[in-house]
N, C-alpha and C positions, 0 to 999 in steps of 0.2 A: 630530464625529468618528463616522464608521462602522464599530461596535465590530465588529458583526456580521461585514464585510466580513474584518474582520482577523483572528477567533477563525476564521472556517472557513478563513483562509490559511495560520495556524499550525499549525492541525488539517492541512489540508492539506499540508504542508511536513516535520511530523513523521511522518505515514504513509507518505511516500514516503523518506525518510531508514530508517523501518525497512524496508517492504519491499525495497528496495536492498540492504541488510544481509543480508535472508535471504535473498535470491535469490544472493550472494554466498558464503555458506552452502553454496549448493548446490553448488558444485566440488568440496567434501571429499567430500559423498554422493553424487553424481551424476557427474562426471567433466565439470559445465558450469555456467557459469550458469544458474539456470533463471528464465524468463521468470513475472512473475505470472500470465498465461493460464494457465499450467500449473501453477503451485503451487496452487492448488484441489481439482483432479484427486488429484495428489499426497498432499495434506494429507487427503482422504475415504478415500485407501487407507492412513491409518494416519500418517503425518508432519507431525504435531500442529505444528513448528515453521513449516510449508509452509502447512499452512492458514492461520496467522496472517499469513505474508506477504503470501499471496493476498485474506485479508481487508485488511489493510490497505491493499493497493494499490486495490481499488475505493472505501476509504474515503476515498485520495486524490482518486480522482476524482468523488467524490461532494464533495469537501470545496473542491476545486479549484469545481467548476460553481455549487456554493451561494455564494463568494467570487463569482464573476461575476455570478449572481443579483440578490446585495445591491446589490454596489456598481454596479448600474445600474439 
């Protein structure tokens, strides 16, 4: 079994579940969803909830690429 494979899938799977969540967030603040490209930006001017989406969402994809990595 390739544990590896699976711990950056789930890693992967749960970062995108949050960043979803805040980006989702963002229609009470913002009047939109807002896209993780943008929650970065957002989160450096101050919207500490926004940063963490935006973190999160390249953690996805860094978590997503390491899952394809392993498992080939």
């Amino acid at each position: 079994m390739n544990w590896p494979t699976w711990a950056c899938l789930v890693l992967g799977i749960g970062c995108a579940l949050l960043a979803i969540r805040i980006g989702e967030e963002g229609v009470a603040r913002y009047g939109r969803r807002v896209t993780v490209t943008e929650m970065i930006p957002l989160g450096l001017k101050g919207d500490r909830r926004m940063l963490l989406g935006g973190l999160a969402g390249w953690a996805m994809a860094l978590g997503f690429a390491a899952a394809a990595w392993f498992a080939f």
